[in-house]
C-alpha positions in Angstrom: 145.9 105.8 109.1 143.3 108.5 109.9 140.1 108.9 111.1 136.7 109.8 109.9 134.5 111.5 112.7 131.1 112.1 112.8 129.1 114.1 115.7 126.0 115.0 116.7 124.7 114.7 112.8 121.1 115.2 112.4 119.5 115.2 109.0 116.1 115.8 107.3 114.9 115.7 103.8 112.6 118.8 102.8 109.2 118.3 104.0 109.9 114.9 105.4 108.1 113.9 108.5 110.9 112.6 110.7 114.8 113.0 110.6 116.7 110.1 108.9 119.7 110.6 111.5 119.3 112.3 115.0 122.4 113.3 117.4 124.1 110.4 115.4 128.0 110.5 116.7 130.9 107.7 115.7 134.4 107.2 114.4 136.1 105.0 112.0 139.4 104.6 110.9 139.9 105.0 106.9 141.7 101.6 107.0 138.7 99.8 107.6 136.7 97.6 105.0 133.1 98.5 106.3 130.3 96.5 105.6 126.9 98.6 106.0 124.0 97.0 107.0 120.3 98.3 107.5 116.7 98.2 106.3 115.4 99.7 103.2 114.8 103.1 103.3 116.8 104.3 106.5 119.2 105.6 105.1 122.1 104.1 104.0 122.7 105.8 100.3 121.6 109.1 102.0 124.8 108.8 104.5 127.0 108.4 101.6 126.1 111.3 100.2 126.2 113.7 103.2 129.9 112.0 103.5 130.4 113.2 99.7 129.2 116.6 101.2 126.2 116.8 98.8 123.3 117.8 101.1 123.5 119.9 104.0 123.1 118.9 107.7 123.1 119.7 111.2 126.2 118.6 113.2 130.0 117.9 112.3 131.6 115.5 110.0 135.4 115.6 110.0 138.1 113.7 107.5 141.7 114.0 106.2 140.7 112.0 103.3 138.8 112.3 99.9 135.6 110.8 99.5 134.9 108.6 96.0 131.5 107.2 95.0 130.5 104.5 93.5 128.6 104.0 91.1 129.7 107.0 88.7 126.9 108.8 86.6 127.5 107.2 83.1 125.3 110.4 81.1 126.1 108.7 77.5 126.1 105.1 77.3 126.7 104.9 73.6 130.2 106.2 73.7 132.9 103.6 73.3 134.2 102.8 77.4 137.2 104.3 77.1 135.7 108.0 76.7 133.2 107.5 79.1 136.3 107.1 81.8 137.6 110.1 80.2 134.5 111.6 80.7 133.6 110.7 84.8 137.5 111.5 85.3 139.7 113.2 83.2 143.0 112.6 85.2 142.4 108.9 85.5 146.0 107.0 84.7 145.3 104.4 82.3 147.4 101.9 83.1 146.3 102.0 86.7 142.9 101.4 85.5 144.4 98.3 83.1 146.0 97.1 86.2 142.7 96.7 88.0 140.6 95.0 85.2 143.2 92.6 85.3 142.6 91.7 88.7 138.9 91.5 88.4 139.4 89.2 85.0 137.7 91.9 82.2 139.5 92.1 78.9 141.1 94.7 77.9 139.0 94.9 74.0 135.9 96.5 77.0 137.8 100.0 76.1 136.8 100.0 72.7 133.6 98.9 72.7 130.2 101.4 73.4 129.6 101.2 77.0 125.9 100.1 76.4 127.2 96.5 74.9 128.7 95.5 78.3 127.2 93.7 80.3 125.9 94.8 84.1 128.7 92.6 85.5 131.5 94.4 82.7 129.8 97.8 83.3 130.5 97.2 86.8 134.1 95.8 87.1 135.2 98.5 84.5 133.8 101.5 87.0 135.3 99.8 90.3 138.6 99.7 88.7 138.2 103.5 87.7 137.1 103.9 91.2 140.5 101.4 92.8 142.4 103.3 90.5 142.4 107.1 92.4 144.7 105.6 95.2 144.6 107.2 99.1 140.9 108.1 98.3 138.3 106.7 101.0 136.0 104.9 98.9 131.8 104.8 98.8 130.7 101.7 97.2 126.8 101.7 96.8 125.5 98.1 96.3 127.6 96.7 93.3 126.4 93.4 93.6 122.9 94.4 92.1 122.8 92.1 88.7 125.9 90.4 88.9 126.0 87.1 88.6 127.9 84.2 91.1 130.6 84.3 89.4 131.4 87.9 89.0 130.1 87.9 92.5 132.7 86.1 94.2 135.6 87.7 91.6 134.0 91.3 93.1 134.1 89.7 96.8 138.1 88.5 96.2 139.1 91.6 94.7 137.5 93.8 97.6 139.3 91.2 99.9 142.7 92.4 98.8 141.7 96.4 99.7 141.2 98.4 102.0 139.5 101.9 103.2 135.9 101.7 102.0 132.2 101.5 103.4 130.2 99.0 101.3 126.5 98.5 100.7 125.5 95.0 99.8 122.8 92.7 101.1 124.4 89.6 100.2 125.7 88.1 103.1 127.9 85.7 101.8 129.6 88.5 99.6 130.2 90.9 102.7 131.5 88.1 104.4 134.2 87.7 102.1 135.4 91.2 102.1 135.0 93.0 104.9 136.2 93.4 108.7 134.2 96.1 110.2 130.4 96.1 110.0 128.4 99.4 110.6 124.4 98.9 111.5 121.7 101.7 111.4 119.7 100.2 114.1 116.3 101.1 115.2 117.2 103.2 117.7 121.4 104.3 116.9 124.4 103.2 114.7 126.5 100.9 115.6 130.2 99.7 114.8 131.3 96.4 115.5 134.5 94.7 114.4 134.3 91.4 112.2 131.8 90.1 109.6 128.3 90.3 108.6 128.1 86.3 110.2 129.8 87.3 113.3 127.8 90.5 114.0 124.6 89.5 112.9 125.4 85.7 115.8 126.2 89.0 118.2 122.6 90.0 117.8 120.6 87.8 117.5 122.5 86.7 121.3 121.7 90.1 122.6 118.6 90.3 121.1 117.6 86.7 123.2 119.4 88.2 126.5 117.2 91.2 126.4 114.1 89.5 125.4 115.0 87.3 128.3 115.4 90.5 130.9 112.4 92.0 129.4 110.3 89.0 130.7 112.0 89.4 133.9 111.2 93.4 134.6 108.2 92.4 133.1 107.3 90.0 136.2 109.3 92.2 139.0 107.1 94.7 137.7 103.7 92.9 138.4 105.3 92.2 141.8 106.5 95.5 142.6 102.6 96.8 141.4 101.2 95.0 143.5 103.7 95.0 146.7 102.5 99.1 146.3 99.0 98.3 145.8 98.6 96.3 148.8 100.9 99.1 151.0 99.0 101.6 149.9 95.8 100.0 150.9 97.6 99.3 154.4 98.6 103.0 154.7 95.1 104.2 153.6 93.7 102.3 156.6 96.3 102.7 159.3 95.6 106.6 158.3 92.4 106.2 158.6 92.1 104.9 162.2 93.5 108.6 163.2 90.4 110.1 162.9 87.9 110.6 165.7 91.2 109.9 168.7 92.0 111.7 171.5 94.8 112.3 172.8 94.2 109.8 176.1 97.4 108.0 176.9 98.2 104.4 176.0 101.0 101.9 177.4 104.4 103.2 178.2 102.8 106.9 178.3 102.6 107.3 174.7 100.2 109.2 172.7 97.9 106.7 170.7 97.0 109.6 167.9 101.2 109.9 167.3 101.8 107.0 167.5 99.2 105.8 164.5 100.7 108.8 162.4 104.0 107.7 162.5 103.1 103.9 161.8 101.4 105.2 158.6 104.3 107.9 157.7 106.6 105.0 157.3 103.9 102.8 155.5 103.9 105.6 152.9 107.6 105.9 152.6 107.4 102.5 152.2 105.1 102.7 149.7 107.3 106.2 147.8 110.3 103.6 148.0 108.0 100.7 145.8 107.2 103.2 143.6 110.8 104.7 143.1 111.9 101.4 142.4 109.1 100.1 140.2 109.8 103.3 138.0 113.4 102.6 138.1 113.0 99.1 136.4 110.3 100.5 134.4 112.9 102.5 132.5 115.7 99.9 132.7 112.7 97.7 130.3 112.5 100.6 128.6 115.9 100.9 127.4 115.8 97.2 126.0 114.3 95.5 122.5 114.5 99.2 120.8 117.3 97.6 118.2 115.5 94.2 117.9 114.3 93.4 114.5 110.8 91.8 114.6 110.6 90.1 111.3 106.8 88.8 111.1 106.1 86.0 109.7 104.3 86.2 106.2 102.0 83.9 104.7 101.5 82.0 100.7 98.9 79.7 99.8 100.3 78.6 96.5 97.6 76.5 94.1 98.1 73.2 94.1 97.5 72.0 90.0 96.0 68.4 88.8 98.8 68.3 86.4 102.1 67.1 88.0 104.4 69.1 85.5 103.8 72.4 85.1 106.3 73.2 82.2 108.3 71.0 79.4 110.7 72.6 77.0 112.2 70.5 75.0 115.2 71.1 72.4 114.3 74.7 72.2 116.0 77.4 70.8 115.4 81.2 71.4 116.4 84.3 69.6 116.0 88.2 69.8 115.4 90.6 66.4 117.0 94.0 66.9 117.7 96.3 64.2 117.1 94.2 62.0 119.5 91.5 62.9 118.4 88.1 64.6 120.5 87.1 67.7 120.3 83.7 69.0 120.7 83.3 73.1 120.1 79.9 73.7 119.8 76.4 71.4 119.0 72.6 72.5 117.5 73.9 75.5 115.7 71.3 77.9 113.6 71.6 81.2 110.5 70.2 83.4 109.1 71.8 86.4 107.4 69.3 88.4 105.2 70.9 91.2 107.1 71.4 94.4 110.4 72.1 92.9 112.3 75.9 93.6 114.5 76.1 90.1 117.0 78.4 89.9 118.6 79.2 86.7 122.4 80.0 87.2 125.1 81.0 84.5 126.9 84.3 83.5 125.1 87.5 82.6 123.9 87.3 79.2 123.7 83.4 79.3 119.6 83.8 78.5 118.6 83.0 82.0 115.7 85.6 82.0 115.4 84.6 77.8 114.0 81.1 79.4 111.3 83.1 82.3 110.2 85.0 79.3 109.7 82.4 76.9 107.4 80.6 79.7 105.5 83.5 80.2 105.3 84.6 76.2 103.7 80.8 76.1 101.3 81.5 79.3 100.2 84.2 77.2 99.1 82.4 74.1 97.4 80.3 76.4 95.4 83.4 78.0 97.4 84.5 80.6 97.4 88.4 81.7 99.3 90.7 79.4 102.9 91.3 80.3 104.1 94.1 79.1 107.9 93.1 77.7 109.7 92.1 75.0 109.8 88.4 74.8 111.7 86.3 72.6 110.9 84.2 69.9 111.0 80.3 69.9 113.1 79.0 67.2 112.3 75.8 67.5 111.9 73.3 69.8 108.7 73.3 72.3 107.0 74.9 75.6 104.0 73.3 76.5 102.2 74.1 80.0 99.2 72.8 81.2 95.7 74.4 80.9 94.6 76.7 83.2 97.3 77.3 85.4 98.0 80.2 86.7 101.3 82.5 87.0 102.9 84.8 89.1 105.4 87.3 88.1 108.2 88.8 89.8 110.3 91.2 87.4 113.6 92.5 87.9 112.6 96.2 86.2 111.4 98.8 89.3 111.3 101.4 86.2 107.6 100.8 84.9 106.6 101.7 89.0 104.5 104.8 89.3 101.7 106.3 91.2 100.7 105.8 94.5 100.2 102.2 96.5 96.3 102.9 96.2 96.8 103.3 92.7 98.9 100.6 91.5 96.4 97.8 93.2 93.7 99.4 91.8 95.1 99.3 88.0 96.5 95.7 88.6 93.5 94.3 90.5 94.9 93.8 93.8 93.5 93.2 96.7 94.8 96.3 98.9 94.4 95.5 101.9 96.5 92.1 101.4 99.0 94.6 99.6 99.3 97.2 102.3 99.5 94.3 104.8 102.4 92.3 103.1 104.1 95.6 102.5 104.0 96.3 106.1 105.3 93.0 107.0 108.0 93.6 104.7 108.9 97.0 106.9 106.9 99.6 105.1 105.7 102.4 107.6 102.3 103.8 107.1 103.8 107.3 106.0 105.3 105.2 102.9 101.3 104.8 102.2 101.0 108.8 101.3 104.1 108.8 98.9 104.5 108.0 95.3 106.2 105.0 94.2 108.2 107.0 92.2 110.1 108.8 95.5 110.8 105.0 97.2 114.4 103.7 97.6 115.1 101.1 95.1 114.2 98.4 98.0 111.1 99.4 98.6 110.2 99.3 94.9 111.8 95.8 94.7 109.4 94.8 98.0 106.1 96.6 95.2 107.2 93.6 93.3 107.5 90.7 95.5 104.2 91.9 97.5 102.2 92.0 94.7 103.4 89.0 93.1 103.0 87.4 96.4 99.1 88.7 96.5 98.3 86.5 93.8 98.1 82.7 94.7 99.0 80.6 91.2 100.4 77.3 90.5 103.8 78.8 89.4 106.3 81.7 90.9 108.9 83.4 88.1 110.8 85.5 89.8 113.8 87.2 87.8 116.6 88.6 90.5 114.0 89.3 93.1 116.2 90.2 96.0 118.1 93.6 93.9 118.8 96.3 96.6 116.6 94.4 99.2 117.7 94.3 102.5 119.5 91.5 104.4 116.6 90.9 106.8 113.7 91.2 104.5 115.9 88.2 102.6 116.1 86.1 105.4 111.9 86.9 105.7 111.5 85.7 102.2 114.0 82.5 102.9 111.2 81.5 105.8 108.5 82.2 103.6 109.7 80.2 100.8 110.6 77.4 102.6 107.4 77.0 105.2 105.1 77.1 101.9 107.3 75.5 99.6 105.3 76.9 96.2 106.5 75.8 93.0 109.2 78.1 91.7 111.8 78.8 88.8 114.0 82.2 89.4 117.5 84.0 88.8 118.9 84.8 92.1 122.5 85.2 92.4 122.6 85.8 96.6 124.6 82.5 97.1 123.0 82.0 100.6 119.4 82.2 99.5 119.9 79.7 97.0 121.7 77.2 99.1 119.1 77.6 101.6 115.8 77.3 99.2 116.5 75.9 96.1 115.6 72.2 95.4 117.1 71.9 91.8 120.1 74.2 90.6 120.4 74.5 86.4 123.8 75.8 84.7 122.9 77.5 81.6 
């Protein structure tokens, strides 16, 4: 076992406005199976790489070990999977690589088959066990969860289980807390280690954040007091000084002169009052060492439409198929499904099942009906039937960041959002105003997803499709969105594989 040490680091991009890390100093050990956990945006895939050693920084970072990163660049995605491994690592050992797609349940016909016709959750598992298979490296996994489905999910969450030396980036909670024993934070105002699981530091928190809460109401009340304790002595003093002026020095009881006497009554009245101040300034920056970590996550508001019609879709016995060069391939047949108002569906089943084929099949038939343009490819109905009701209205939540472009102003503007809603929402959702004067282009994959959800949450309709909503968002934007959804309870059919979200919000759970 060694250690991985990191002090004073302080790190800025080019012509950013603040530094990402500042003075930022910790250890781990390289046997740990770290779980990393913060907002969108600060930082995490940026700390990775300065581990990797790819941009330069201020500070010391020391190891014995070699870094690995995960995901790999894949530059040709047509090439059969076996020469894209050659490719990212010529040295690999095949059979090591064998051994580890075994353990993560991928057949072993994936080698021989162009990387693009895996699925995410096959792409995936095939990299990680390139990545397992370069043993006594200290390994960088960069959110891996991001399109797998539950299944794959918990294979992934065993598999990690059974390792050991690596930092991983997920926001699934359940996942982490399968598969890890360490968590690191990037707070507010510092990084923090912590041993245990996502669950056990996040019940750590949220007891320290109600202890400091708690003291903050207390300094804030001694410090009322205190105010006005020195208020009142320094009124006291004021007056007792006051009475000086005009005496003589005629002599009072006890032979004592009156004019000395008065001075020293109000010298110690104004030590007195130095004391009040000393310690009102004292517990003034004991308050202001507390709540700097706490996470405020504001409440945000929905006002779904409420329709005359109590179902809003029927399919019945349909089947759905997709043209591509020139071939017809069928994804779904005998298909069946009402959504009464109310009800949060959630389409579950592996990748490549036609979850999203069924969003898009609703939304090709919202179309026909006059519903906004969508700019996708949609598949055809076969046979079988989609009918919704008239004049209902939609809301879309797509799982693509890559048609994203232009600046916040702009994209409301094209898309006829109200902005000021928009920019509020996306403040809510732990944007900073700064984010406001960059392209959408230059956000974190996050903040593209939160473009998404706050625009498709600026538009109030009967129904909510939302297809993997929660990709590369993090854990406590999540737990915003669980509140949301569950205080306004809008009518709702999604893919969402976060196996704690769904437990927590959906009504009705179909297998496909």
């Amino acid at each position: 076992m060694s250690q991985i040490s990191v002090n004073n680091l302080t790190f800025y991009y080019e012509g950013s406005y603040d530094n990402i890390f500042e003075d930022v100093s910790f250890q781990i050990d390289t046997d740990w199976k770290l779980g990393f956990v913060a907002r969108n945006g600060k930082g995490k895939t940026t700390f990775l790489k300065l581990l990797m050693g790819q941009y330069e920084y201020n500070g010391n970072i020391k190891s014995s070990v070699k870094f690995d990163y995960f995901p790999f660049e894949v530059n040709d995605k047509e090439k059969d999977t076996i020469d894209v491994l050659e490719e990212i690592n010529p040295d690999y050992e095949f059979w090591k690589v064998c051994r580890e797609l075994d353990y993560l349940k991928v057949d072993g016909e994936v080698f021989y088959r162009p990387f693009s016709t895996l699925s995410n959750g096959e792409q995936t598992k095939v990299l990680l066990a390139l990545l397992f298979s370069q043993e006594g490296h200290f390994l960088l996994i960069d959110e891996p969860t991001n399109h797998l489905d539950m299944e794959s999910r918990e294979i992934l969450s065993k598999y990690l289980n059974k390792k050991k030396g690596f930092i991983l980036v997920s926001h699934d909670r359940n996942f982490m807390d399968n598969c890890v024993d360490h968590v690191l934070v990037i707070n507010k105002a510092d990084i923090q280690i912590q041993q245990g699981t996502f669950s056990s530091w996040w019940e750590n928190k949220q007891k320290q954040d109600a202890f400091e809460l708690a003291e903050n109401e207390k300094l804030k009340k001694d410090i009322r007091r205190l105010t006005e304790s020195a208020r009142r002595t320094s009124l006291w003093a004021d007056k007792v000084e006051a009475t000086k002026i005009g005496i003589k020095s005629d002599k009072v009881e006890k032979g004592l002169d009156r004019r000395a006497y008065i001075g020293e009554k109000s010298r110690r009245m104004q030590m007195r009052r130095k004391n009040l101040e000393r310690r009102q300034n004292q517990e003034i920056e004991e308050k202001s060492k507390l709540l700097k970590n706490l996470e405020t996550v504001e409440d945000i508001k929905l006002f779904p439409l409420t329709h005359y019609k109590e179902k809003l879709v029927v399919i019945e016995d349909a089947a759905f198929s997709y043209e591509n060069s020139c071939q017809r391939k069928e994804i779904i047949k005998g298909f069946w499904l009402e959504i009464r108002q109310g009800e949060r569906i959630f389409l579950q089943g592996r990748n490549g099942c036609g979850k999203s084929s069924v969003m898009k099949a609703i939304l090709s038939q919202y179309m026909e009906q006059g519903g906004e343009e969508m700019p996708m490819q949609f598949p055809d109905l076969v046979s079988g039937k989609i009918e919704l009701p008239n004049k209902m209205i939609i809301s879309y939540c797509s799982q693509d960041t890559s048609m994203l472009y232009g600046t916040i102003q702009e994209y409301a503007k094209e898309r006829e959002i109200d902005l000021t809603l928009f920019m509020t929402l996306l403040r809510k959702l732990d944007f900073n105003r700064i984010q406001f004067e960059k392209r959408i282009e230059d956000y974190s994959g996050g903040q593209k997803k939160k473009v998404l959800l706050a625009a498709s949450l600026c538009k109030r309709a009967h129904l909510y499709i939302w297809d993997e909503p929660l990709n590369f968002i993090d854990v406590f934007s999540r737990m915003q969105i669980e509140e949301l959804i569950l205080k306004f309870k809008p009518t709702m059919i999604m893919v969402e594989h976060d196996k704690m979200f769904t437990e927590r919000t959906a009504t009705r759970i179909i297998q496909l």
